[in-house]
Each structure stands twice: as structure tokens, then as C-alpha cells.
SEMARSE-376168 format. One record per residue: x, y, z of N, C-alpha, C in turn; residue number from 1; residue in three letters. Coordinates in steps of 0.2 Angstrom, whole numbers, plus 5000, padded with zeros to 4 digits. Each point is the difference from the previous one (the first is absolute). Example, Ala and Ser with C-alpha at 12.3 -4.5 7.8 and 13.67 -1.06 7.14 Angstrom:
% residues 2
<r n_x="5066" n_y="4972" n_z="5039" ca_x="4996" ca_y="5006" ca_z="5000" c_x="5004" c_y="5006" c_z="5000" k="1" r="ALA"/>
<r n_x="4998" n_y="5005" n_z="4996" ca_x="5004" ca_y="5006" ca_z="5001" c_x="4996" c_y="5005" c_z="5003" k="2" r="SER"/>
***
This chain:
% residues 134
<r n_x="5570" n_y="5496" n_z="5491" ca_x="4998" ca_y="4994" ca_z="5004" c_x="5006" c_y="4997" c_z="5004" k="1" r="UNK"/>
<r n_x="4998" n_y="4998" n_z="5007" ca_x="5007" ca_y="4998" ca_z="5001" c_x="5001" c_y="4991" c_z="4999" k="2" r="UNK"/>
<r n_x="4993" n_y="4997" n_z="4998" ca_x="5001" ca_y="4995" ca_z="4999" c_x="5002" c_y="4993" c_z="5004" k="3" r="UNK"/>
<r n_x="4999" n_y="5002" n_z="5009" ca_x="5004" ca_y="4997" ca_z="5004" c_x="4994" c_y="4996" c_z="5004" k="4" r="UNK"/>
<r n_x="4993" n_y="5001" n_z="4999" ca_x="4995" ca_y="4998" ca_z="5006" c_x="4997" c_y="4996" c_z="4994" k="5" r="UNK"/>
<r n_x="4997" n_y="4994" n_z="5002" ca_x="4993" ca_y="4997" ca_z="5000" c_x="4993" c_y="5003" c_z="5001" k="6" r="UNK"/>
<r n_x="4996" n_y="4996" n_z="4996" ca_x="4993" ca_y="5003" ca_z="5002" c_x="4998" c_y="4995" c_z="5002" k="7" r="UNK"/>
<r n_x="4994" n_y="4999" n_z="5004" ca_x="4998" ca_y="4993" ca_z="5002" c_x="4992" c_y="5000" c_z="4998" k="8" r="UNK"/>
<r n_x="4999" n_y="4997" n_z="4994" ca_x="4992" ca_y="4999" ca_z="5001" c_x="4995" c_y="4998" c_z="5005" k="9" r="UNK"/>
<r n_x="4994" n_y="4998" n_z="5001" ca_x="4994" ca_y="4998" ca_z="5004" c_x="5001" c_y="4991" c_z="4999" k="10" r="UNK"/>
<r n_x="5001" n_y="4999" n_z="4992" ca_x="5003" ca_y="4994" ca_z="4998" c_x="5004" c_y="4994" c_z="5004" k="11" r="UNK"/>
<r n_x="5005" n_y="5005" n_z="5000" ca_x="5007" ca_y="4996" ca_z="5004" c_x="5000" c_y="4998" c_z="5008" k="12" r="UNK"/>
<r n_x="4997" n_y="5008" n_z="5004" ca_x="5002" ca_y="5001" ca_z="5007" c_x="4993" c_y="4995" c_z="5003" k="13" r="UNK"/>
<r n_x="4994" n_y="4998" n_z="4995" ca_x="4994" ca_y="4996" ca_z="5004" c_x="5005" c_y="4991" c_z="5001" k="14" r="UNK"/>
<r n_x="5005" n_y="4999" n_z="4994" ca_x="5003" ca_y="4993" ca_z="5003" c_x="5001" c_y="5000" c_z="5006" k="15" r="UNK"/>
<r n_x="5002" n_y="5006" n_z="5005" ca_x="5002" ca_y="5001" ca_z="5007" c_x="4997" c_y="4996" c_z="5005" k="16" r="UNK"/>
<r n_x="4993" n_y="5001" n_z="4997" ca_x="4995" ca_y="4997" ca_z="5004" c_x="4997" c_y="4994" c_z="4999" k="17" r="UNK"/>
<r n_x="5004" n_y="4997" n_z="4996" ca_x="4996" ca_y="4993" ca_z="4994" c_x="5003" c_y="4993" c_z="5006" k="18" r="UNK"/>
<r n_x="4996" n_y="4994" n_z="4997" ca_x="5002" ca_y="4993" ca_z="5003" c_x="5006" c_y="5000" c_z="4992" k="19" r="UNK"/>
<r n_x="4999" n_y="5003" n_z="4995" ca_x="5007" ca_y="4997" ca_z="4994" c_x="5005" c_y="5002" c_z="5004" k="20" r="UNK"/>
<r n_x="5002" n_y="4995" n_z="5004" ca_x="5009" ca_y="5002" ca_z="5003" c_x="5005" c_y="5000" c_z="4993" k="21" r="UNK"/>
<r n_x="5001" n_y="4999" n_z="4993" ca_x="5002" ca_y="5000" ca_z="4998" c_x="5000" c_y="5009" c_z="4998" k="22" r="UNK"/>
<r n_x="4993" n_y="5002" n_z="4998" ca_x="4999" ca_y="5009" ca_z="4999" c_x="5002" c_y="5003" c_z="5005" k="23" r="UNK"/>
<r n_x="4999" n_y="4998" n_z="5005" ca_x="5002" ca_y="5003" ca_z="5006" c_x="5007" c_y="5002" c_z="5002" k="24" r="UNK"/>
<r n_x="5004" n_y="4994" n_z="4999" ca_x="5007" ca_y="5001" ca_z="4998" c_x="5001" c_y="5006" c_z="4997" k="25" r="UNK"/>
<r n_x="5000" n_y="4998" n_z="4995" ca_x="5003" ca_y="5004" ca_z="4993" c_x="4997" c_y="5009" c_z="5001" k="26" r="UNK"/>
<r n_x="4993" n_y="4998" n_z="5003" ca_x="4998" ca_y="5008" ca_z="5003" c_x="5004" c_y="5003" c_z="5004" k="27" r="UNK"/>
<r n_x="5002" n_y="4998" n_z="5006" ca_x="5003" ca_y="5001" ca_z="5005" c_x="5007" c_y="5001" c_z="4999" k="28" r="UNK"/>
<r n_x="5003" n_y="4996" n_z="4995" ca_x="5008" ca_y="5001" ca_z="4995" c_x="4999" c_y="5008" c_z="4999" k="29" r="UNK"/>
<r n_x="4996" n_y="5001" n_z="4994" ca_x="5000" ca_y="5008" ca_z="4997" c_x="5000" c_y="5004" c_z="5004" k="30" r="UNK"/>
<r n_x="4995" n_y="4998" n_z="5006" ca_x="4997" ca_y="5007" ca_z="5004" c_x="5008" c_y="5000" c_z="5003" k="31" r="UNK"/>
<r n_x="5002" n_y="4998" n_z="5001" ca_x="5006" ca_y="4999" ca_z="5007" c_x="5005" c_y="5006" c_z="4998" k="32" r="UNK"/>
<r n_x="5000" n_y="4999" n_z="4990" ca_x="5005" ca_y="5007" ca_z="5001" c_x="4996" c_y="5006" c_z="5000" k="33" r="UNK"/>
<r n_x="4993" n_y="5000" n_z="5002" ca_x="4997" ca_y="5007" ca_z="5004" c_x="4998" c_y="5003" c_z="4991" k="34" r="UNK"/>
<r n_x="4996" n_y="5005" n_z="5002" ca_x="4998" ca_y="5002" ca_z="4992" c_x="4994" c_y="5007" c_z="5002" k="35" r="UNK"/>
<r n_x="4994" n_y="4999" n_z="4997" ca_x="4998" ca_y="5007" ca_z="5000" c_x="4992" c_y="4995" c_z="4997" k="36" r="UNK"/>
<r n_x="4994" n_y="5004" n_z="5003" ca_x="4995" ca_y="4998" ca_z="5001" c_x="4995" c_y="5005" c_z="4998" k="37" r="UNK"/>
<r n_x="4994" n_y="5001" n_z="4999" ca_x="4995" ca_y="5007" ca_z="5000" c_x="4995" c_y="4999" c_z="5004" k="38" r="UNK"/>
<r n_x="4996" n_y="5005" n_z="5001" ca_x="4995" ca_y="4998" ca_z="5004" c_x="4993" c_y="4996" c_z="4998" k="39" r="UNK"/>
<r n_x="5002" n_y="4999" n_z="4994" ca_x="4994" ca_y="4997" ca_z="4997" c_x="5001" c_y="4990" c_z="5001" k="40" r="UNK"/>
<r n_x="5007" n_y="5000" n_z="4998" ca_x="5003" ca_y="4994" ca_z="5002" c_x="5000" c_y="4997" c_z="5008" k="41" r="UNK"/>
<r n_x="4998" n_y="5005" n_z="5005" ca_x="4999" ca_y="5001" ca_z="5007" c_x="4991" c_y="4998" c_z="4999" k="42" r="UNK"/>
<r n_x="4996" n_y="5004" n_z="4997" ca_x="4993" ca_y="4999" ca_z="5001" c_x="4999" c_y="4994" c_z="4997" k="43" r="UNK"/>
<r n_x="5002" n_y="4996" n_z="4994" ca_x="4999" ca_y="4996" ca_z="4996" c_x="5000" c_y="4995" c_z="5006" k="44" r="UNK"/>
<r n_x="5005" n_y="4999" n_z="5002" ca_x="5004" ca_y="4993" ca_z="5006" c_x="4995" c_y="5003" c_z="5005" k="45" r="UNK"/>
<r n_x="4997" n_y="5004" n_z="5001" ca_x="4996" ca_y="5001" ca_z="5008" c_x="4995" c_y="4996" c_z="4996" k="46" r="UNK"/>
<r n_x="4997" n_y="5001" n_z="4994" ca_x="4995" ca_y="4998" ca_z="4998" c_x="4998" c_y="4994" c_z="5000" k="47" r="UNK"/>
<r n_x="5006" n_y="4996" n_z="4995" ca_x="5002" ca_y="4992" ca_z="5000" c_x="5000" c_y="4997" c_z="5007" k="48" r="UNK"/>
<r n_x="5005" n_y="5002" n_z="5004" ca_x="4998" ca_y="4998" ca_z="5008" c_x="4997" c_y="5000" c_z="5001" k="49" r="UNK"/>
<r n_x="4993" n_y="5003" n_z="5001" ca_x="4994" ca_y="5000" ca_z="5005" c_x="4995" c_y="4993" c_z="4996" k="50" r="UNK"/>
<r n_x="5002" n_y="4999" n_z="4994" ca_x="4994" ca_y="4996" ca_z="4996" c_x="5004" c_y="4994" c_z="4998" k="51" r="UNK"/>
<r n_x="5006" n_y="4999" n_z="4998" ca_x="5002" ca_y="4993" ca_z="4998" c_x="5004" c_y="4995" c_z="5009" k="52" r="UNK"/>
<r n_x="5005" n_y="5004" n_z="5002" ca_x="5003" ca_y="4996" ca_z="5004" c_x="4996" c_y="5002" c_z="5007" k="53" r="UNK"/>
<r n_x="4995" n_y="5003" n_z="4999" ca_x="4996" ca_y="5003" ca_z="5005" c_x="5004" c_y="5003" c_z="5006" k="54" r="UNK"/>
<r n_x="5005" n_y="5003" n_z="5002" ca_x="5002" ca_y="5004" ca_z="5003" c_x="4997" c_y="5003" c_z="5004" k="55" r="UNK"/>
<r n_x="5001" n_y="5000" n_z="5008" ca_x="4996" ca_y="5004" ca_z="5004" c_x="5005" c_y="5008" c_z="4999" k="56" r="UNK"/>
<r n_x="4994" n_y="5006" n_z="5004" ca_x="5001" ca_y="5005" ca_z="4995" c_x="5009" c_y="4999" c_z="5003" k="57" r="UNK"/>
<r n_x="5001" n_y="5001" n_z="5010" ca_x="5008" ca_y="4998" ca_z="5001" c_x="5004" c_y="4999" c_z="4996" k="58" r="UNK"/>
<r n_x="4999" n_y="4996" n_z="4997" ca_x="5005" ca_y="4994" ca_z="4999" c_x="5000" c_y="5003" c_z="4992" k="59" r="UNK"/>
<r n_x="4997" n_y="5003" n_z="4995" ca_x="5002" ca_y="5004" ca_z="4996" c_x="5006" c_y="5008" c_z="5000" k="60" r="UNK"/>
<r n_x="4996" n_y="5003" n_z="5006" ca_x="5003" ca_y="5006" ca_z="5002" c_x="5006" c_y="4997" c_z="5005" k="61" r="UNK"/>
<r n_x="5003" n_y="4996" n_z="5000" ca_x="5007" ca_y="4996" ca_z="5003" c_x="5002" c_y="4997" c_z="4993" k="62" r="UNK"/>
<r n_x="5000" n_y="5000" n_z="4997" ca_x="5002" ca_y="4997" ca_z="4992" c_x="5000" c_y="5006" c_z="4997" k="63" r="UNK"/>
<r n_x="4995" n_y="5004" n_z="5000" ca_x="5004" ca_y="5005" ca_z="4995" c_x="5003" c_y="5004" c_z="5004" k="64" r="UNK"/>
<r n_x="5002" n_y="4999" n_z="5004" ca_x="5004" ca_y="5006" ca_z="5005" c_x="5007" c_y="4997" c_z="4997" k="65" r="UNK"/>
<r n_x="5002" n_y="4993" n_z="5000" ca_x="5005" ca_y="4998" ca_z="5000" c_x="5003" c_y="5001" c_z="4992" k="66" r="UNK"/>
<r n_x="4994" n_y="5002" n_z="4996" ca_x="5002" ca_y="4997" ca_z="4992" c_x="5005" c_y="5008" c_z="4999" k="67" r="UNK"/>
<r n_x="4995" n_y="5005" n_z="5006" ca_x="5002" ca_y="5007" ca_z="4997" c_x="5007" c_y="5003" c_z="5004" k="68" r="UNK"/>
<r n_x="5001" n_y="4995" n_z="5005" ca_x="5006" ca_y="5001" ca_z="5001" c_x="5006" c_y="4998" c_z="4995" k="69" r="UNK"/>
<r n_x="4999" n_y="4995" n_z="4996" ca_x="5003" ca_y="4997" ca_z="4993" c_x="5000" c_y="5006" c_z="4993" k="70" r="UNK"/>
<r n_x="4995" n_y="5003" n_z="5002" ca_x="5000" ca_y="5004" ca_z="4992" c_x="4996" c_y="5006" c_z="5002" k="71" r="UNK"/>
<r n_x="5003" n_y="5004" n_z="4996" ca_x="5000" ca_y="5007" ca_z="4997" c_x="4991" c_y="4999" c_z="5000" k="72" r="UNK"/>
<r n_x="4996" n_y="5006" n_z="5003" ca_x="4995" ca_y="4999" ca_z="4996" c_x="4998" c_y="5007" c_z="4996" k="73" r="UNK"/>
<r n_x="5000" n_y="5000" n_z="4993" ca_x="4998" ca_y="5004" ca_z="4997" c_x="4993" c_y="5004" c_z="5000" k="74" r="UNK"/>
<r n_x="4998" n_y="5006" n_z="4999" ca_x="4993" ca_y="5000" ca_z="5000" c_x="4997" c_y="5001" c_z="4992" k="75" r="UNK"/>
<r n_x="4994" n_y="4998" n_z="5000" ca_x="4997" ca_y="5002" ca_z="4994" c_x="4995" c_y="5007" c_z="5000" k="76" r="UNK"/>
<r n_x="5005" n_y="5004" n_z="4996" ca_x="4997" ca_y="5006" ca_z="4997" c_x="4996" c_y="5003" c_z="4994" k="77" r="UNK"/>
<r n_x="4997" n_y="5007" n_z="4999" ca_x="4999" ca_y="5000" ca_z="4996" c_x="5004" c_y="4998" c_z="4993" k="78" r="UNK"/>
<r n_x="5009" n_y="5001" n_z="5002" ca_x="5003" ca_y="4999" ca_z="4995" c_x="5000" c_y="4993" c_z="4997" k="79" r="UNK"/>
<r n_x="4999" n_y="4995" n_z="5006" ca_x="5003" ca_y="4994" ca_z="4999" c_x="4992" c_y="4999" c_z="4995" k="80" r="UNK"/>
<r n_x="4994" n_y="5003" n_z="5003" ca_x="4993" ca_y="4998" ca_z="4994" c_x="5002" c_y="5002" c_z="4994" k="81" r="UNK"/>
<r n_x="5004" n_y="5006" n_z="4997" ca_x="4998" ca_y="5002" ca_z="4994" c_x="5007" c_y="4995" c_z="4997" k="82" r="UNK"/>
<r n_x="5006" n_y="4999" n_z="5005" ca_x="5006" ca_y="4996" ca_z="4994" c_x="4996" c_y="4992" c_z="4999" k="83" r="UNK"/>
<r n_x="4995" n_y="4998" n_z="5003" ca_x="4997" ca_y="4994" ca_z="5000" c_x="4995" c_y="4999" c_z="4996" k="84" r="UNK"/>
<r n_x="4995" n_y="5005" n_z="4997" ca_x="4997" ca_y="5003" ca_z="4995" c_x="5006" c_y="5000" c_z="4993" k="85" r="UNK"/>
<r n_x="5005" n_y="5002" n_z="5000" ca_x="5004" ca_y="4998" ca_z="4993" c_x="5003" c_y="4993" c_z="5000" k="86" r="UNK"/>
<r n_x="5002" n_y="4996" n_z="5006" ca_x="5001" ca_y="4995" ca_z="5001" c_x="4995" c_y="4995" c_z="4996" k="87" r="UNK"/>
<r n_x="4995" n_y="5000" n_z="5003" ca_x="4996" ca_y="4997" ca_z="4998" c_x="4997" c_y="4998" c_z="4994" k="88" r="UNK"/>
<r n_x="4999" n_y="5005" n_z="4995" ca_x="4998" ca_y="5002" ca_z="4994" c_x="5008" c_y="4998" c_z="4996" k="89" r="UNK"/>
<r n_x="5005" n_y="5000" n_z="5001" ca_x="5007" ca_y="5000" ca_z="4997" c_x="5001" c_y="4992" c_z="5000" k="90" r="UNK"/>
<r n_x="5001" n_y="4998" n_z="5005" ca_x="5000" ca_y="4994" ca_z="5002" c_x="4996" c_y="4992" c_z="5001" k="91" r="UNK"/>
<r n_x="4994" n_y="5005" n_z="4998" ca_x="4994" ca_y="4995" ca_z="5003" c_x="4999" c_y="4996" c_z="5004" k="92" r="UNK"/>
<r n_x="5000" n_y="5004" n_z="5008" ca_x="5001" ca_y="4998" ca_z="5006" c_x="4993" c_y="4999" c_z="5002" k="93" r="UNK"/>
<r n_x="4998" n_y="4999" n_z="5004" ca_x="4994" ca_y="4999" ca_z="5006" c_x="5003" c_y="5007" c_z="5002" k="94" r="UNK"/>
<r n_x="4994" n_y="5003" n_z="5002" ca_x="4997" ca_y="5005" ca_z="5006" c_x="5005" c_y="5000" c_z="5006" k="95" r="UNK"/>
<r n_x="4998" n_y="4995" n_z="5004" ca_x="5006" ca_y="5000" ca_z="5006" c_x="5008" c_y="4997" c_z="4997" k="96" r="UNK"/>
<r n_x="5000" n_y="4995" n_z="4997" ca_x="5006" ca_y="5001" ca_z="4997" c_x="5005" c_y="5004" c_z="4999" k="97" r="UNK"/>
<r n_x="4996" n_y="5006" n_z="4995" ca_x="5004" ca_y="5006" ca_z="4997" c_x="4999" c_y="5004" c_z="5007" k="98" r="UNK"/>
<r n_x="4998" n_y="4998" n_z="5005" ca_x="5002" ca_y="5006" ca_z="5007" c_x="5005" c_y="4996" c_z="5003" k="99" r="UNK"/>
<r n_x="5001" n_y="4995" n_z="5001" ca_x="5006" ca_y="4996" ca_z="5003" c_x="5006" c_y="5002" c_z="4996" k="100" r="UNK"/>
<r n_x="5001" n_y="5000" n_z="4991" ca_x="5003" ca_y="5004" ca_z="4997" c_x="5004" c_y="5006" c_z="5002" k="101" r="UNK"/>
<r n_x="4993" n_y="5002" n_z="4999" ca_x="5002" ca_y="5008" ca_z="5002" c_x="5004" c_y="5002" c_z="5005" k="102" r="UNK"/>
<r n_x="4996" n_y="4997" n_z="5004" ca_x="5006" ca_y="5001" ca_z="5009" c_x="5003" c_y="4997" c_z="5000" k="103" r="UNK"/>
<r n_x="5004" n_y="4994" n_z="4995" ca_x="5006" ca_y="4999" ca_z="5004" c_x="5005" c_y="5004" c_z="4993" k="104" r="UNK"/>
<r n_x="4998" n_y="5002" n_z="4995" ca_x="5005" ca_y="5007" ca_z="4996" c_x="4999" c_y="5004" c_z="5004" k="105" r="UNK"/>
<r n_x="4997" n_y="5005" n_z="5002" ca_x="5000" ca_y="5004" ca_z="5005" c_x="5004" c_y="4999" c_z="5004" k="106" r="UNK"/>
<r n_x="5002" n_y="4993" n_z="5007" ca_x="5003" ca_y="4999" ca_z="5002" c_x="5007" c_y="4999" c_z="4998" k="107" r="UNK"/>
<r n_x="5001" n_y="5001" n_z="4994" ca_x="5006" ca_y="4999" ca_z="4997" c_x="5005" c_y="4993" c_z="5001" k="108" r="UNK"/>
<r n_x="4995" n_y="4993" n_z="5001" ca_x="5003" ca_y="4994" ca_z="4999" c_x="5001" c_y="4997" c_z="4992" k="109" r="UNK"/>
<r n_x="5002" n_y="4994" n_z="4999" ca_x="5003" ca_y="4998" ca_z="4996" c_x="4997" c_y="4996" c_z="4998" k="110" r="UNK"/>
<r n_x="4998" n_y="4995" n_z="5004" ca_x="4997" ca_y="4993" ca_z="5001" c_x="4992" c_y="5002" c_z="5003" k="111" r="UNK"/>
<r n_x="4995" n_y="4996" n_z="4996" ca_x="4994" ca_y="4998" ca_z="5003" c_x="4998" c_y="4994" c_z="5002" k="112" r="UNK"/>
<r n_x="5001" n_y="4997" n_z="5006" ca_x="4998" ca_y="4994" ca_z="5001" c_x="4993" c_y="5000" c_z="4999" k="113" r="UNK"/>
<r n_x="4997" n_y="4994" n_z="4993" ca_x="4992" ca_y="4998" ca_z="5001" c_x="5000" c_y="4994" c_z="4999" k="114" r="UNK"/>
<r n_x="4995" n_y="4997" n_z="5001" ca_x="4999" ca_y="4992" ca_z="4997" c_x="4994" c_y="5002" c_z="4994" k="115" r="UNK"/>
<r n_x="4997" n_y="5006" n_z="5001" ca_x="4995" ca_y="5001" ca_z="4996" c_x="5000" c_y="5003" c_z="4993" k="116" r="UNK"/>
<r n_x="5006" n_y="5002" n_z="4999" ca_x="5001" ca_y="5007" ca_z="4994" c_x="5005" c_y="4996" c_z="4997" k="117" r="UNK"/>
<r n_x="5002" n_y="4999" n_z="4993" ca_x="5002" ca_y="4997" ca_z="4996" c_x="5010" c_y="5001" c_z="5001" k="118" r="UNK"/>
<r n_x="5002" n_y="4997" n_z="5002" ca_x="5006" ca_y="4997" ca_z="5002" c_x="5005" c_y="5001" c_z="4996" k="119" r="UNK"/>
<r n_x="5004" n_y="5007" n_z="5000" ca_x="5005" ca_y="5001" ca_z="4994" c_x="4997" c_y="5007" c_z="4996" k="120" r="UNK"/>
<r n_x="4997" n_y="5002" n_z="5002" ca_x="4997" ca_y="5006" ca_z="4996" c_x="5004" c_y="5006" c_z="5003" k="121" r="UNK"/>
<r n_x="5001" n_y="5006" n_z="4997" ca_x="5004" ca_y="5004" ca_z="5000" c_x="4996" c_y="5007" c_z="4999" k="122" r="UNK"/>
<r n_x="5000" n_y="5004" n_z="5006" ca_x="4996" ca_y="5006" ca_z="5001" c_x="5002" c_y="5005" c_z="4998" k="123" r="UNK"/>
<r n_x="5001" n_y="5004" n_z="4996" ca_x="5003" ca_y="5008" ca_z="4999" c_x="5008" c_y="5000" c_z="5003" k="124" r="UNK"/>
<r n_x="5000" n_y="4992" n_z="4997" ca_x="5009" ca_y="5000" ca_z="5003" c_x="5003" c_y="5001" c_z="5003" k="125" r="UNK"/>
<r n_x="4995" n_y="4999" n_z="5005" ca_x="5004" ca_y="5003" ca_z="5008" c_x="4997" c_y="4992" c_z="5005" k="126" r="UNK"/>
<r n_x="4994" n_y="4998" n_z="5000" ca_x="4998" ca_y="4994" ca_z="5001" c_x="4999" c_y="4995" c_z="4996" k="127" r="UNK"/>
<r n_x="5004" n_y="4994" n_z="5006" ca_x="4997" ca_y="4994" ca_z="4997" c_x="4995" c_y="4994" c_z="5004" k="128" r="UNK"/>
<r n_x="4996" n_y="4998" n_z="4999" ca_x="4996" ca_y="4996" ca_z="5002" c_x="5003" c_y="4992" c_z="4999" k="129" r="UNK"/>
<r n_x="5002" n_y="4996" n_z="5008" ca_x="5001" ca_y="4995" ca_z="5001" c_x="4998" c_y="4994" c_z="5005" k="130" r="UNK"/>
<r n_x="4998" n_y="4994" n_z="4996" ca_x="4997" ca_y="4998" ca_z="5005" c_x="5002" c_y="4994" c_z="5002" k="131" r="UNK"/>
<r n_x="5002" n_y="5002" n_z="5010" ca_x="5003" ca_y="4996" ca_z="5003" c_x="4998" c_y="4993" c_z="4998" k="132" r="UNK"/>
<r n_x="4996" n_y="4997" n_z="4998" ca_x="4999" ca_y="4995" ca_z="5003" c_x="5001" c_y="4994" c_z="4993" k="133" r="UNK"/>
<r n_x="5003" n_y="5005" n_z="4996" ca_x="5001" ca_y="4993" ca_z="4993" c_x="5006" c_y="4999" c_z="5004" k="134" r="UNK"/>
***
């Protein structure tokens, strides 16, 4: 592991687009030292886009264009399914969680930015799970 990148969950990177200028900040702190993303955490934020901050389609594909020039985007593989199948069941993660997991060990980061996943947990000792925003 080389231990050097951030993951960014769906969690974190939606303050981007929030009126919380306080979350927003502190999102935009994290992101800035750049990090590593998957494509699920790409379709999540399309998803949220189109229906909470209602985003026209532009103005999404201009936002994530920009996120992606920030971060690494991982993809989700079969491999990342089956490390996320042990994740899960190990850890007792959610479904998508234990894929966000997954890809950012496979990424080989260190840190998991979430707001959703419990704050201070330690993954097969390679990740840890931290949340900006305490």
C-alpha cells in the first residue's frame, strides 16, 4: 500500500454542491489535496444531482468534469465486487459502502473520506475511515 491518496466518498464530494457553506468548505479543503474517486461515486453524485440540487443535465457534466480532473477515478471490477462481498460480511458494511471500500483498498489510499461510515474504523489495516466534518 503506498498509503499516500484519499478516497472521496458520494458523502463528502455532494457538500460541493450544498447551500452548508460550512460543509462546503471543509469539502473543498479535503478535495483540494486531490485524491481518488470510482465510478460509482461518479454515478451516485449524477444521480443526487439530477434529483436533490436539481441540476440541469450541463451543469452536472461541467461539475463532474471538474471533480475528475481532482481525482483519480477508479473503476469498479469484478475484483472490486468480490473484495466488497468479504468487506461487507467482515465488517458489516452496506452494499455500496463495502464497494466504496473496496475501490478505494484497491486504490491503494489510506484515508476514506465519509460522513456516512463510522469515523475512526480501521480496514485490513491499510484504511482508515475519516470524517471531515467532526
Amino acid at each position: 500500500m503506498s498509503g499516500g491518496e484519499a478516497f472521496f466518498d458520494t458523502s463528502v464530494l455532494l457538500y460541493l454542491f450544498s447551500a452548508d457553506a460550512d460543509k462546503a468548505d471543509r469539502a473543498e479543503k479535503v478535495l483540494a489535496k486531490r485524491g481518488v474517486i470510482s465510478v460509482q461515486v461518479l454515478s451516485e453524485l449524477t444521480s443526487v444531482g439530477r434529483r436533490k440540487p436539481m441540476m440541469s443535465w450541463e451543469e452536472l457534466r461541467e461539475a463532474l468534469a471538474t471533480l475528475r480532473e481532482f481525482c483519480r477515478v477508479e473503476p469498479v471490477t469484478e475484483q472490486t465486487y468480490e473484495l466488497a462481498l468479504e468487506l461487507a460480511a467482515r465488517y458489516d458494511l452496506s452494499w455500496y459502502d463495502a464497494l466504496i471500500v473496496a475501490a478505494a483498498i484497491l486504490a491503494e489510499c489510506s484515508i476514506l473520506y465519509s460522513e456516512d461510515m463510522h469515523s475512526g474504523l480501521r480496514i485490513k489495516r491499510a484504511l482508515k475511515v475519516v470524517n471531515p466534518f467532526d
